[in-house]
RODO-692372 format. One record per residue (C-alpha): residue in three letters; x negated, y negated, z. Coordinates in pm, whole numbers, padded with zeros to 5 digits, always signed. Each point is the difference from the previous one (the first is absolute). Layout:
ALAXYZ ...
//
This chain:
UNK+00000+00000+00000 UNK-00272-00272+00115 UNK-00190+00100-00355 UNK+00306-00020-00191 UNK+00053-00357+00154 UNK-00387-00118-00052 UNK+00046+00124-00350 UNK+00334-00231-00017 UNK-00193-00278+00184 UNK-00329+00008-00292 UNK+00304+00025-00283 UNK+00093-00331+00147 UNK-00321-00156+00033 UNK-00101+00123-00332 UNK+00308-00168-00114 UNK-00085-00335+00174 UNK-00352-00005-00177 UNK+00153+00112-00352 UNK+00247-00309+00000 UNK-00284-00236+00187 UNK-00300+00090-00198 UNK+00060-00328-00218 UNK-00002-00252+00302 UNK-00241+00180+00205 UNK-00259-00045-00288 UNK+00050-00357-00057 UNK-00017-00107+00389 UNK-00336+00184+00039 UNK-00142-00163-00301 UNK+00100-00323+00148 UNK-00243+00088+00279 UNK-00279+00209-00142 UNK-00357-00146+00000 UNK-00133+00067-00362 UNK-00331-00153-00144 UNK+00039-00309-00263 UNK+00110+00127-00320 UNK-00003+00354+00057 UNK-00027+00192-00250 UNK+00255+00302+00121 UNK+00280-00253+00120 UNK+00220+00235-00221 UNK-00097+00326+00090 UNK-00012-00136+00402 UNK+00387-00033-00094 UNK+00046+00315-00135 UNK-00196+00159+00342 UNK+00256-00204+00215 UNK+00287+00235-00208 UNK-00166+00319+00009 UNK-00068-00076+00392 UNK+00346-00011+00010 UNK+00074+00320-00216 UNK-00293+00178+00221 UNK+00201-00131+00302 UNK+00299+00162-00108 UNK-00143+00299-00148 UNK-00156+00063+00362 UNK+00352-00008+00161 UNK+00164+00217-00258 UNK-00297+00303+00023 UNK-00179-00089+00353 UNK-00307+00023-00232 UNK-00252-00283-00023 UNK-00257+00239-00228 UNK+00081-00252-00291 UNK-00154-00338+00151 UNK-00361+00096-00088 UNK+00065-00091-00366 UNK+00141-00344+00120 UNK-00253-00107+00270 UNK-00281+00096-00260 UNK+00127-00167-00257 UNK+00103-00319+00232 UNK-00409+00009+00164 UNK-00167+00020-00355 UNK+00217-00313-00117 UNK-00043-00204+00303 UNK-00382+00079-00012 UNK-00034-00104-00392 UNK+00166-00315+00116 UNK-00245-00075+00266 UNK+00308+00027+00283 UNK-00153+00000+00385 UNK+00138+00294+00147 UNK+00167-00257+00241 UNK+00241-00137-00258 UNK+00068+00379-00118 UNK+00042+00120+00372 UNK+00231-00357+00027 UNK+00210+00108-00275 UNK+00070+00342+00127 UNK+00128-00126+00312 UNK+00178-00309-00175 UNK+00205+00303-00189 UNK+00055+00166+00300 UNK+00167-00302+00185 UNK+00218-00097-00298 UNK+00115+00368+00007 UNK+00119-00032+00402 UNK+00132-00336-00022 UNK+00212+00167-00277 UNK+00101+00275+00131 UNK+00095-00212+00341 UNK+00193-00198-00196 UNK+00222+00258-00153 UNK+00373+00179+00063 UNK-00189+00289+00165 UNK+00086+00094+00347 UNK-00286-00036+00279 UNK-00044+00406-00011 UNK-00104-00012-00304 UNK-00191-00321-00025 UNK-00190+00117+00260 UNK-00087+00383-00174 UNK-00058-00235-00310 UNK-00231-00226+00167 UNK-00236+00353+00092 UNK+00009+00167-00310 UNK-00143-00319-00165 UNK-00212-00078+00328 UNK-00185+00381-00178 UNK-00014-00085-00337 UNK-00131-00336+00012 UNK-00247+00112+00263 UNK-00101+00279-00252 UNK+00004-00217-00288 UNK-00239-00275+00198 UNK-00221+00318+00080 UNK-00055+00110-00339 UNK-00054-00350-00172 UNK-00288-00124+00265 UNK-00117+00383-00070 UNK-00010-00049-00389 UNK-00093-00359+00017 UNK-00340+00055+00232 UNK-00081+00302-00198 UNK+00017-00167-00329 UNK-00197-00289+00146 UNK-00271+00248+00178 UNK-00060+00178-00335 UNK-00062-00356-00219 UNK-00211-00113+00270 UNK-00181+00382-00002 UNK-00037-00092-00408 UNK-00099-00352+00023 UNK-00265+00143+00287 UNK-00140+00268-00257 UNK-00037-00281-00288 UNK-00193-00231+00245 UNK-00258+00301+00100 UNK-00039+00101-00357 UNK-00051-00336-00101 UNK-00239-00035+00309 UNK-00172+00301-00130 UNK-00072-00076-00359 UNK-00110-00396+00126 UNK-00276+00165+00220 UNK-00083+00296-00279 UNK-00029-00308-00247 UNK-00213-00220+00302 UNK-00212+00317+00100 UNK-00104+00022-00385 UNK-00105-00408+00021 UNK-00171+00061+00329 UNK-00215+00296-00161 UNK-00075-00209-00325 UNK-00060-00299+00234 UNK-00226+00170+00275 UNK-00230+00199-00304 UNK-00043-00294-00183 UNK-00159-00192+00293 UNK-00171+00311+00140 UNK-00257+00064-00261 UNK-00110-00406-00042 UNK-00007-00001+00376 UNK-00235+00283+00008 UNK-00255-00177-00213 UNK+00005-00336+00202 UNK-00077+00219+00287 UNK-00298+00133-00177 UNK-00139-00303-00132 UNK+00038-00179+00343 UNK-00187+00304+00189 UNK-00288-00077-00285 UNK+00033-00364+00046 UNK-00072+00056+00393 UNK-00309+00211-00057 UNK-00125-00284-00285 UNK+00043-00293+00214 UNK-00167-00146+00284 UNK+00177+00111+00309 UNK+00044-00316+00273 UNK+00274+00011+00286 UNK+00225-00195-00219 UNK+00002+00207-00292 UNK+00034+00313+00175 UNK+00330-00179+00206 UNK+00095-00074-00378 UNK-00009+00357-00087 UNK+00147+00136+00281 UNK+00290-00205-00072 UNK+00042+00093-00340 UNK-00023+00413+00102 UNK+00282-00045+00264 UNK+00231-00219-00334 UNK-00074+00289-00184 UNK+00074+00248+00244 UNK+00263-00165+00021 UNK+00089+00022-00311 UNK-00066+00324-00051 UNK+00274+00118+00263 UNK+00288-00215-00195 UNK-00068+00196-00345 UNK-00026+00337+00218 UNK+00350-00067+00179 UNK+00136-00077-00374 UNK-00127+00319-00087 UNK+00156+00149+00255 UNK+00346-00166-00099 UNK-00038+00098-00322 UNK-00076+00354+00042 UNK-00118+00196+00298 UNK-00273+00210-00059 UNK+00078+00367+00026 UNK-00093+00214+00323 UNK+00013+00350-00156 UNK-00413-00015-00040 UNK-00060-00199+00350 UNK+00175+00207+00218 UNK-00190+00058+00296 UNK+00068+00061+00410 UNK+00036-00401+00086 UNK-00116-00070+00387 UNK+00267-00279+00079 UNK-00134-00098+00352 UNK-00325-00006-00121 UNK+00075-00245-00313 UNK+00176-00185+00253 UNK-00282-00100+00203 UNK-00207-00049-00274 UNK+00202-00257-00178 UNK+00065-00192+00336 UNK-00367+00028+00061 UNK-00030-00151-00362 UNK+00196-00282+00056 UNK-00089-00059+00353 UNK-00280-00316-00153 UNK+00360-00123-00074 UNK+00178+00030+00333 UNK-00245-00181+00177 UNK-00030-00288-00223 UNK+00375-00069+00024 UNK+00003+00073+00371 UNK+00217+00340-00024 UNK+00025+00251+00245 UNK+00014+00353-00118 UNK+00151+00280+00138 UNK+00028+00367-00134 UNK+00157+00299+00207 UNK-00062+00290-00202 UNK+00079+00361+00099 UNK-00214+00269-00108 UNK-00103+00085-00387 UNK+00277+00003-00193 UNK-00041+00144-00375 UNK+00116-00023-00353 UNK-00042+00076-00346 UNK-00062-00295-00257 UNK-00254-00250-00093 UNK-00170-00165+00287 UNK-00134-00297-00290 UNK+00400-00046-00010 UNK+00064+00000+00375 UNK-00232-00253+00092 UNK+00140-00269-00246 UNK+00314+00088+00186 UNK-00185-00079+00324 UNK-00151-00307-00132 UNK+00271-00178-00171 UNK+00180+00034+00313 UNK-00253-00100+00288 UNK-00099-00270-00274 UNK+00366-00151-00037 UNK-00013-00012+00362 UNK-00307-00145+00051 UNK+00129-00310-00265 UNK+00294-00004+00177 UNK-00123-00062+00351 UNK-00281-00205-00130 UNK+00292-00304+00008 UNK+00125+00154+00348 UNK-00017-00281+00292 UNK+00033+00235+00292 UNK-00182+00355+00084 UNK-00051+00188-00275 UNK+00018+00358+00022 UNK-00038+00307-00241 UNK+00154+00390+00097 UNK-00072+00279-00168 UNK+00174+00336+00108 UNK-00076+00326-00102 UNK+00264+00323+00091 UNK+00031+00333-00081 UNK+00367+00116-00039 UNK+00083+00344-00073 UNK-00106+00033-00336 UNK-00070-00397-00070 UNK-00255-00248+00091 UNK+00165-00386+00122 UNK-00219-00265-00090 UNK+00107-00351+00113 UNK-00202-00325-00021 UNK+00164-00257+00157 UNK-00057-00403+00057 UNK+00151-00251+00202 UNK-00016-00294-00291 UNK+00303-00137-00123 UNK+00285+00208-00128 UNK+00104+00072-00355 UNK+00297-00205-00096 UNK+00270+00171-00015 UNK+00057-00031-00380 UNK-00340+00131-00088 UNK+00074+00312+00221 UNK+00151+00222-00180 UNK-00213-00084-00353 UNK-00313+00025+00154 UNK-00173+00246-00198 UNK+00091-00068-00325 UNK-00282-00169-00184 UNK-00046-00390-00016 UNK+00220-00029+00348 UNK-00220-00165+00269 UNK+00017-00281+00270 UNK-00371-00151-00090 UNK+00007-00329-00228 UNK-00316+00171-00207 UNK+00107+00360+00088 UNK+00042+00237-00362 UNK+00236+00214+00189 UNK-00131+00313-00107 UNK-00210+00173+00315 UNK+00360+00128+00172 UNK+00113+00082-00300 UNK-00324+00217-00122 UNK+00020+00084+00395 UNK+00345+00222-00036 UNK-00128+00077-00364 UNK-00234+00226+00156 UNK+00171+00107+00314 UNK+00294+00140-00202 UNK-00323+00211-00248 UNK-00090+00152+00343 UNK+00391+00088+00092 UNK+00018-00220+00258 UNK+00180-00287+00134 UNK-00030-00382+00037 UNK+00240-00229+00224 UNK-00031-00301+00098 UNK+00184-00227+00310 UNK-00044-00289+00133 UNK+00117-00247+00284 UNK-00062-00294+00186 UNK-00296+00120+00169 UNK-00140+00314-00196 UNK-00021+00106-00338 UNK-00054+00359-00092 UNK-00106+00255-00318 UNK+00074+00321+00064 UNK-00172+00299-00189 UNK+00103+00346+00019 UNK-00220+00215-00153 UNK+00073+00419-00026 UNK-00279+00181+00183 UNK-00180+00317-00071 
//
């Protein structure tokens, strides 16, 4: 008996929408937020009607299997038309109120306003559902797309760079390598006297200098295999000799150096390739604390762990901006007015050759690399 009279109750209701579905249309539309000159005004119509005809169909069968095709169709339209999901959510629930103050309005008794009022409470609620569903996975997968075109893009800029780096670093190489030659004979020919030997001194440490900017585009441009280096790499004990190597440095620039290093920890790779690792980082520290007012401190920490060795080198100059963060190991990124922006770069260039890691953090007071390195 009480399904026989819910049956009676959605024949009336259905009835109601059938002879409404004109008027219900045109008030929502009065009230639905729609970008300037869209270009699916029409077909935004015809998805107000075949709300309606979903609405009804819903009463009729107790089915709401059919609203897929709607909501998909409704999500890809208001997407093309550059519609915030607010507005489409808005409209939704604009539809939905124009359908109770209807139905509130009508010759129905309060028995079956009321069941009225909850069977369209469940289809609006399911029809809200699957729209914000089919809108945010529409939007997801052309942001996944536009997301794969930026990284191939990316890719084929730093192929195309990495080719102008290698071109660029060989053609300087081999010039540089006679000037070096002919100033080593110049230095035997000539006279030595203190100020020509502070003269020459000078120009070794420009082209040393030099010489480590061609390397690190060499590295960009293509890292040198490790297939014929590969050897059993003492980590600890590269460790102590690059700080050892650089300690001339940390006492001219008043730094204090600490390493806590547990025992030996090995790997397998190039140790050549490690220690540029090492020495692009203490370096960039160094620079970096060489404009540092207060105490200036250096920590390097070595840990095994399981079956990986944690290297951190950490400095208390200022932090990375926030906005250089998360780019900075991609090539030609750096906080240094004269900086090339390559030595983090080449840095997780060669991590990554050895499997490992590189991570970087940094906040008020500390700044951190992190290296982890697989272990033997």
């Amino acid at each position: 008996m009480e399904c026989s009279t819910q049956e009676q109750i959605n024949k009336k209701l259905a009835t109601f929408l059938i002879e409404q579905k004109a008027s219900i249309v045109e008030k929502w539309l009065e009230h639905v937020l729609l970008p300037q000159n869209d270009p699916f005004y029409e077909e935004v119509k015809k998805n107000g009607y075949q709300t309606i005809l979903e609405l009804i169909n819903y009463l009729e069968t107790g089915s709401l299997d059919r609203l897929n095709k709607l909501t998909n169709k409704m999500a890809t339209e208001r997407i093309e038309a550059k519609a915030d999901i607010g507005d489409f959510v808005h409209n939704i629930n604009i539809g939905r109120s124009v359908v109770y103050e209807l139905l509130m309005c009508s010759l129905l008794n309060e028995h079956e306003k009321g069941k009225g009022v909850l069977m369209m409470q469940r289809y609006f609620d399911h029809l809200l559902y699957l729209s914000v569903k089919d809108y945010t996975a529409l939007k997801d997968s052309i942001i996944e797309k536009k997301n794969q075109f930026i990284q191939e893009m990316h890719h084929d800029r730093l192929t195309m760079l990495g080719q102008i780096a290698a071109s660029f670093a060989h053609e300087f190489r081999n010039p540089l390598t006679s000037v070096k030659g002919f100033i080593y004979l110049l230095q035997r020919e000539l006279e030595k006297t203190e100020q020509s030997d502070h003269y020459f001194d000078i120009i070794k440490n420009e082209m040393q200098s030099l010489e480590e900017k061609i390397t690190q585009f060499l590295y960009l441009s293509k890292m040198r295999g490790l297939e014929d280096k590969l050897v059993h790499v003492p980590i600890k004990t590269l460790i102590e000799e690059m700080i050892e190597f650089m300690y001339p440095r940390f006492t001219e620039t008043n730094i204090i150096i600490h390493a806590d290093l547990d025992e030996e920890v090995m790997i397998e790779g190039d140790s050549s390739q490690i220690k540029q690792v090492l020495l692009n980082i203490l370096v960039n520290a160094v620079e970096e604390l060489s404009e540092w007012n207060g105490e200036r401190k250096i920590e390097v920490k070595l840990r095994r762990m399981e079956d990986k060795a944690e290297l951190s080198i950490c400095n208390n100059g200022n932090p990375i901006p926030d906005y250089l963060l998360e780019n900075v190991f991609e090539p030609f990124v750096t906080t240094k007015s004269l900086g090339t922006g390559l030595g983090l770069s080449v840095c997780k260039q060669i991590v990554e050759k050895h499997n490992g890691t590189i991570e970087v953090s940094s906040e008020e007071d500390i700044t951190c690399f992190t290296i982890m390195f697989p272990t033997l």
